[in-house]
N, C-alpha and C positions, 0 to 999 in steps of 0.2 A: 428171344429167338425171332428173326425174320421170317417172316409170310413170302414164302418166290413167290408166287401167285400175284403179289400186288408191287413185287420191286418195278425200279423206273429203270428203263435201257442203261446198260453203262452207259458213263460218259466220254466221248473217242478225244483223242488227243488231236489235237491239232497241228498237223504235222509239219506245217508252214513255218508255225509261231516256237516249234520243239526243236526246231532244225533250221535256224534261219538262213546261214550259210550256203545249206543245199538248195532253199530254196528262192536265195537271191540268183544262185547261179541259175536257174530254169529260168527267172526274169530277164537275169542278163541273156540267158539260150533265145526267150521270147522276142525282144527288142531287137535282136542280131536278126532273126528271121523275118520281124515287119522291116526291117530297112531289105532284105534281103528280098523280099516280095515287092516291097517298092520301085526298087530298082531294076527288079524284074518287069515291071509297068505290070503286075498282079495289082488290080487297083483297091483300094481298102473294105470297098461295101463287098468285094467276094471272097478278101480274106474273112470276113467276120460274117457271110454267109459258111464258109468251111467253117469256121468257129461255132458257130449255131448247130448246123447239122451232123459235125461228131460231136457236140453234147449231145443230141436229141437221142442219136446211137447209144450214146453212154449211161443216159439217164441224169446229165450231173446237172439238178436244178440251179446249184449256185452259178454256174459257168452260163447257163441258159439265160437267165438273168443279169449279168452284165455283160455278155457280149449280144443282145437285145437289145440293150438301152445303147449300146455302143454302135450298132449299125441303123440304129435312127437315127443317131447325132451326125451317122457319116452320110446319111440321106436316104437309107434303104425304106421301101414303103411297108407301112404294114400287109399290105394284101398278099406280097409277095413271102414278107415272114412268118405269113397264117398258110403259107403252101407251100413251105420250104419242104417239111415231112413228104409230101408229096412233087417234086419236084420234075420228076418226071414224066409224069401227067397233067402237069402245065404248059402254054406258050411263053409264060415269062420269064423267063429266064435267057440266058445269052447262050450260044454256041461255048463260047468262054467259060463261061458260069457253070456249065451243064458240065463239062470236061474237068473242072477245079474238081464240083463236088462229087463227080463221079472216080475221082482221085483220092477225094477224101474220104469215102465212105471204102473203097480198097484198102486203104492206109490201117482205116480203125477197123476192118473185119480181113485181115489178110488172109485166113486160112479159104477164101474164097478166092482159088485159082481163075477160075474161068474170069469171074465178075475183074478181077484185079488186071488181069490180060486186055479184057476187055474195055475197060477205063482207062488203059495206058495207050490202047490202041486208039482210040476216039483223042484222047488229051493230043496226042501224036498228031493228030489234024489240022489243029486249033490252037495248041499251046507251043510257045517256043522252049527249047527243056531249059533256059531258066527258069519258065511259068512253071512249067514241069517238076522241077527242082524244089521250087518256093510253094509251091503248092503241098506236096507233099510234108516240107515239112510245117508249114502250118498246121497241118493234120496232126504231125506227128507232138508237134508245143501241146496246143490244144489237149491231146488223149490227155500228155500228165498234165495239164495240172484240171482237168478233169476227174483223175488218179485221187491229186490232193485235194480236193473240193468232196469227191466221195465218199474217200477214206476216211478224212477229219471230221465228215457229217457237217460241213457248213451252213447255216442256215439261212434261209432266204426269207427277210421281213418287210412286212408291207411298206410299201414307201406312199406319203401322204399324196395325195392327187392322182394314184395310180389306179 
């Protein structure tokens, strides 16, 4: 007879690697919206600032962790990604930048009328509604597969020199 007292957590299926199909097409979903951001001139270190800060929302460590390493490679500095969480109460960030993630933090917590109104209003300033457009849906890539990094329990390991 088992002891529950000292069982180990199930183990979550991997929902990426169980479903590959669905989850090529959220890649191909993902790839269609950075060229769609691109072409919006949404330039890449504020796409993967929105990528950073609906993880942070989310909680999802795996996501947190390579879209981190991915907005260093694109030039983002650290100072700036040690005050993303607080983003608001910083000067560094851009007019632009300020309006994406206030777009994106609408996107990932919608039942917040006022704040969504409001973040569309400001975006409306500052962003052209294709920025507008690509913006949101970064948001909206990010949530899933935030989703699938969650749900599968993906795990994030030390990498050496880090």
């Amino acid at each position: 007879m088992s002891d529950p007292t000292h069982s180990s957590p199930p183990r979550r299926v991997f929902i990426d690697k169980q479903s590959p199909h669905a989850f090529q097409a959220l890649v191909q979903a993902a790839e269609a919206v950075r060229t769609t951001a691109a072409e919006a001139g949404l330039d890449r270190t504020t796409a993967e600032l929105i990528n950073i800060r609906v993880s942070q929302l989310n909680g999802c460590a795996y996501c947190l962790d390579i879209h981190t390493r991915a907005a260093l490679r694109a030039g983002e500095s650290p100072q700036r990604l040690g005050t993303l969480s607080a983003w608001r109460d910083t000067a560094l960030f851009t007019p632009v930048e300020r309006a994406a993630l206030a777009l994106a933090e609408s996107t990932t917590e919608p039942a917040d009328a006022t704040a969504q109104a409001s973040a569309y209003e400001a975006a409306r300033r500052v962003l052209s509604e294709d920025q507008i457009s690509a913006a949101i849906w970064v948001a909206i890539t990010i949530n899933a597969f935030n989703r699938v990094s969650i749900m599968s329990k993906h795990p994030v390991s030390p990498r050496p020199g880090t």
